[in-house]
N, C-alpha and C positions, 0 to 999 in steps of 0.2 A: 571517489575514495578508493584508497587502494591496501589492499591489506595482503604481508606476506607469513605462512603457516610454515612449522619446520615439525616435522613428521620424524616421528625418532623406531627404531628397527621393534619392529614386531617381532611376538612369538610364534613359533608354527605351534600349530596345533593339531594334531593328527583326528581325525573321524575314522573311525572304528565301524564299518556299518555292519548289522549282524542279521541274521536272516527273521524274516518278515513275517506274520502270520496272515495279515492284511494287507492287502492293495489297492488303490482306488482306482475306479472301475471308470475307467474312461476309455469312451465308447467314438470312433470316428464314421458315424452313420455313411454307407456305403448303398443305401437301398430311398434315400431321401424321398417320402412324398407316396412309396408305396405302400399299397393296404398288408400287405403281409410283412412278417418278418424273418429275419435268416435261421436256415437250419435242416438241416435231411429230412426231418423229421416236424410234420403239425399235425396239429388234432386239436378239435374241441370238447374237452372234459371241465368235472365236476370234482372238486376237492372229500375224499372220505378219510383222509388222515392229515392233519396242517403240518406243516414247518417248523414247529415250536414258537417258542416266545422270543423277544431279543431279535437277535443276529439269526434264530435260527439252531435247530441243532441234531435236523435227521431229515433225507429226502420225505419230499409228500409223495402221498398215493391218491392215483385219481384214477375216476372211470370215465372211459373213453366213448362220448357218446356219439364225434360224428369225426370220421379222419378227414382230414385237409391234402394230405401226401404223406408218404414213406410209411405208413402202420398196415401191416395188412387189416382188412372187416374185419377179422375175425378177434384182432384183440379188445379184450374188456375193459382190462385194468391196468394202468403200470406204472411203476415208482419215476420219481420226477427228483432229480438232483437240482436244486435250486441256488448252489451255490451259498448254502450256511454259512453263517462265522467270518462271509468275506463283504468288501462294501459292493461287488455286483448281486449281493442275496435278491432273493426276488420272494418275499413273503402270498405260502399257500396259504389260504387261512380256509377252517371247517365249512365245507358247502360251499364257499363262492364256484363259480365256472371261471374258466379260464381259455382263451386260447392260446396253448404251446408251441412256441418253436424250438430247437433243439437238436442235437443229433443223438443216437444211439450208443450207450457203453459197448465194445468190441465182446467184451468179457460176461455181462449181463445183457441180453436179449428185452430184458423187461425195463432194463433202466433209461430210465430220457434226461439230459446232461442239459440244463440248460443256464440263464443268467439276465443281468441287467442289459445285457450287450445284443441278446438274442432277439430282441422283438418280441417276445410274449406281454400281452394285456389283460385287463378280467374283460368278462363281457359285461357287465354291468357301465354303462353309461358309452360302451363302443359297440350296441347294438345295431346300427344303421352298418357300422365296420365288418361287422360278423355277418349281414346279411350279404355286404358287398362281398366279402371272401367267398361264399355259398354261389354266387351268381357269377364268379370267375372261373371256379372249380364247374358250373354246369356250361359256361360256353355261351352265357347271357350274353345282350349287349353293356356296354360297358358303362359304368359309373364313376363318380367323384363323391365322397362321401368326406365329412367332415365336421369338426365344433367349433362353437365359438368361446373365446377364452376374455374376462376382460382384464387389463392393463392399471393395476392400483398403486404400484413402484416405477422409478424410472428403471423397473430390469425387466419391464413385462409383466405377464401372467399370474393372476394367482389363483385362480379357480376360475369356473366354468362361468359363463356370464348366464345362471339361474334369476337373481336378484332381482331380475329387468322385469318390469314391469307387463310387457308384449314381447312378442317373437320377433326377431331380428330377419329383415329382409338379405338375403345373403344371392348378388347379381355373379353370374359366371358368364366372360366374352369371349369371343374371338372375333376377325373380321369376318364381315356378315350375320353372326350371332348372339343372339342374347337370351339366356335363360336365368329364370329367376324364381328361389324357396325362400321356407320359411323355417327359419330354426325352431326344433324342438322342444319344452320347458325345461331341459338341461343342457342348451346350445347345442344338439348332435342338429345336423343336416345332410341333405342328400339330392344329387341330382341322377338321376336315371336316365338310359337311352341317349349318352352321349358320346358325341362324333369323335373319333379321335383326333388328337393334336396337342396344342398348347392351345393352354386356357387362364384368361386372367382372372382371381375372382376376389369382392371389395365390400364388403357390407353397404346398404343401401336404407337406413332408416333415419329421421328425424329423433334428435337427442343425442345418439351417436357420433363418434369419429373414427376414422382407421386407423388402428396403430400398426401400421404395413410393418415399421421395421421388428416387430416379431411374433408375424407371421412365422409361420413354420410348413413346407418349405418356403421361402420366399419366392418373391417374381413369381412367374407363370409354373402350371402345372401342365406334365404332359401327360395325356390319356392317353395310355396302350388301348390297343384293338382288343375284344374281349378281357378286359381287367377293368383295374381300377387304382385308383389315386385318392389319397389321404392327405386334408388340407386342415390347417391350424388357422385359422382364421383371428388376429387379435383385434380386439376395441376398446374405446378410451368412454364414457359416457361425455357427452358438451357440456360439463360447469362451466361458467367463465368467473374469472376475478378480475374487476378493473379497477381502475385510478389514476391519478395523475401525480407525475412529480414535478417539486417544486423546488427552487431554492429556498434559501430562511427568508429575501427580502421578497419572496411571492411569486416569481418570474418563473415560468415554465421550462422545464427541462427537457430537450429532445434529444432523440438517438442514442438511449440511454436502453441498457440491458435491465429487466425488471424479470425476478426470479424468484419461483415458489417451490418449498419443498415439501415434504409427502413426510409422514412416520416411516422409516426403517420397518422391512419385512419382521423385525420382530416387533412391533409397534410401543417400542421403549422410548426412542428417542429420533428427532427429525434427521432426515436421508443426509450426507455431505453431498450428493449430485443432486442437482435441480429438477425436479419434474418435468415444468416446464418453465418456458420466458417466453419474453416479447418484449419489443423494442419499444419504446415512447416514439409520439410523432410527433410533428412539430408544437403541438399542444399541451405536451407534456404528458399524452395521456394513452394508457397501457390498455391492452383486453387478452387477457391468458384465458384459451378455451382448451377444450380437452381434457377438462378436471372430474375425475372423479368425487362425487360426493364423500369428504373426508375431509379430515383437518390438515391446515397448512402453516406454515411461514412463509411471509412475502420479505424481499430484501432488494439492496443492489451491491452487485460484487461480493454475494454472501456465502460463496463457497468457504470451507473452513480450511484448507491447507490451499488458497492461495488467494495472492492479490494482486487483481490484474488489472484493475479502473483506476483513474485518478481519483476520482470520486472514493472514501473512506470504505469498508463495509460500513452499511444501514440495512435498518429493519424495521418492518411497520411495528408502529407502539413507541415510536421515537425514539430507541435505543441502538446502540454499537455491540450491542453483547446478544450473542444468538441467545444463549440462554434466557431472557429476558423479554424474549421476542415475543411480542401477542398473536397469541391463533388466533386462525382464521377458520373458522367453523362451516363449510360450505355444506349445506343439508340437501343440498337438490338442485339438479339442473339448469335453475333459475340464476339469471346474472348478480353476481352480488358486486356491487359499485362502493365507491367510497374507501375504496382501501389505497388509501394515499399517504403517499412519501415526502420527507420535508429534508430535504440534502445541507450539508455545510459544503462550505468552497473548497474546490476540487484541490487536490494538492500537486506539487512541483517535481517534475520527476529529478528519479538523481540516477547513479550508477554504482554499482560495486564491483571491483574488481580483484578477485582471489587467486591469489597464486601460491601454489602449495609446492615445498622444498623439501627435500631431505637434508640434516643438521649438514653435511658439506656441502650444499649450494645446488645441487644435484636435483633436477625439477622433477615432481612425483607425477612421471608419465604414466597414461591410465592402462590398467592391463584388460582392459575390456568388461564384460560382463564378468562376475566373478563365477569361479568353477571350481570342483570340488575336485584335489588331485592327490597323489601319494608323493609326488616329487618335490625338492627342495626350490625352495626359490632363488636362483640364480643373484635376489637383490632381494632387500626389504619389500614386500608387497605395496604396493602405492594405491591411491583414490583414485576413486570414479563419479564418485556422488559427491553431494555440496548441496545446502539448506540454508535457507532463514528461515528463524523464529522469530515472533515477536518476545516481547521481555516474560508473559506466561507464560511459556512454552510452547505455542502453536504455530504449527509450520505455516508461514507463507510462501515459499517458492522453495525450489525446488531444481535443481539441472544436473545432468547425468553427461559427465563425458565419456565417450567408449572410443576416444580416437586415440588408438596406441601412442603415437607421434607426438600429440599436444604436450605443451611445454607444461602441465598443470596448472595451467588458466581456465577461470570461474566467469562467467561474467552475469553480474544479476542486475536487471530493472529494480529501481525502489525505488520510494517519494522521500522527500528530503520532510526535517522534525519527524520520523518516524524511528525511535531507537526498536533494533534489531540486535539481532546475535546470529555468526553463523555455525555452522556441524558442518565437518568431513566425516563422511565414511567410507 
């Protein structure tokens, strides 16, 4: 199929941008994996006056109960600029402890300037961290100190792996070595008296899995010679969900993607990315491990802004419509079986092909990524982007040209009987 779009001249429209009172605080960690964090200025104090509420809306004041570097002994107390009213606020709150990093206002003596960016944590639940800081400052041997986090979204993290039944065996290698703890009831761990170098380290217990890809640092750790290193440790608990797929006349289906999704970190409604999959075998039949006890949907090809299988989107509960999709209740670690798939005949591929014109004939060449500028544009602004929907409204596919050159050529994968619609933008 070929289809050609004629693009008629746009209006400019100018952006105005006005000054800012906010900025989002985005941080390019420059100190990855160590125990401390950046700043002329640390010390371990005690909050006597908080931050206010919200955003924030006056430095705290804290008393300084053990300096880290830059304070002389002899200071007691002193005002902490935490960055109010901005998105790197770092909220004081009444009594917690805190360890500070930060440097000093030129103009105030008393005042300590710090942020989201600085490395400051409370001490509460990074006490094994705050012992490791104490033991670097006296010239101990050195350590790896760390938590374990466990993995309930496909983005990672959401809290400390407390829930768990037993302490997490947590193995730390090198060639020729092997040491091995035991996380604490709030996943903190710790190794002491170790050698310096690079060091691997991978959780080690029955029911678990690693979710290396977010770890924090990732790959290896290296131990400075009197210091220490801070390690994010992630994990996945082992549910499994299996089944097998079928076609409608019974016949086993292999080599086929089977995919489960999780609730959205706000737990409104199921994730558009996959948790996880697994492939069928030549049996037709599926075993998805790594699941955290939580509710799922099981599908194939069930991502929501695309379609990539011959095979239709499906969803266990026998239906095509996510919405509609039966959870799947996983309550515990134990294999839950039987969650099977019954497929219609795969469908026939076809092609689309979009080419996009200006009304004289003039092919809407891409200007790349779009950019925000004050200058006129030389020609009408032309596409980059291109969609299909289905007849609902949701996007299956999806292609971005950024080739200046291209003549304004689209080109999309679809199944034939599948009416579509496509968007330029």
């Amino acid at each position: 199929m070929d289809r050609i779009l004629r693009l008629f001249p746009l209006l400019s429209i100018a952006l105005v941008i006005g000054p800012a009172t906010n900025f989002a605080c985005s941080c390019v960690p420059n100190n990855a994996g160590a125990c401390s964090g950046g700043g002329s200025v640390a010390f371990i104090g005690r909050v006597i006056r908080d931050t206010g509420a919200g955003l924030g809306s006056r430095a705290g004041r804290m008393i300084v109960e053990q300096v880290l570097h830059g304070l002389s002994e002899s200071v007691r107390e002193v005002d902490v600029d935490s960055s109010s009213g901005s998105s790197c606020y770092v909220p004081l709150g009444m009594g917690e402890r805190w360890v500070i990093y930060g440097g000093r206002d030129p103009r105030n003596a008393e005042l300590i300037s710090t942020g989201g960016c600085s490395g400051s944590f409370p001490v509460r639940g990074n006490e094994l961290r705050v012992e490791a800081l104490l033991a670097q400052k006296a010239h101990e041997p050195s350590r790896i100190v760390g938590i374990v986090r466990e993995s309930t979204t496909p983005y990672g993290s959401t809290g400390t792996a407390n829930g768990l039944e037993k302490p997490i065996k947590i193995v730390a290698e090198r060639e020729g070595q092997r040491l091995e703890t035991l996380t604490l009831s709030d996943g903190q761990f710790e190794f002491r008296n170790v050698t310096p170098g690079a060091w691997r380290l991978r959780p080690d217990s029955a029911g678990v899995v690693h979710d290396a890809a977010n770890d924090w640092p990732r790959n290896e750790v290296v131990v400075p010679v009197q210091g220490c290193v801070m390690r994010r440790v992630s994990i996945r608990r082992d549910g499994h969900i299996r089944g097998v797929v079928r076609s409608t006349a019974g016949t086993p289906i292999r080599a086929v993607p089977v995919q489960v999704f999780s609730l959205d970190p706000r737990g409104k409604e199921f994730d558009s990315n996959p948790f996880a999959e697994a492939v069928t075998d030549e049996n037709g039949a599926y075993d998805i491990g790594g699941l955290p006890p939580q509710q799922y949907i099981v599908g194939i090809n069930a991502e929501p802004y695309s379609d990539k299988l011959a095979y239709a989107p499906h969803y266990f509960g026998g239906t095509s419509e996510r919405q509609n999709a039966k959870r799947v209740d996983l309550k515990s670690t134990q294999p839950l079986d039987n969650v099977d798939l019954v497929l219609p005949p795969p469908r026939l591929p076809a092609s689309l092909v979009l080419k996009v014109e200006f009304p004289d004939g003039r092919p809407a060449r891409s200007t790349g990524f779009p950019a925000i500028t004050r200058a006129p544009d030389p020609e009408p602004r032309s596409t980059s982007t291109a969609s299909i929907t289905d007849l609902k409204g949701r996007q299956r596919a999806v292609t971005i040209n950024i080739d200046r050159s291209s003549d304004g050529t689209f080109r999309f994968p679809l199944w034939r009987n599948v009416q579509n619609k496509s968007n330029v933008g």
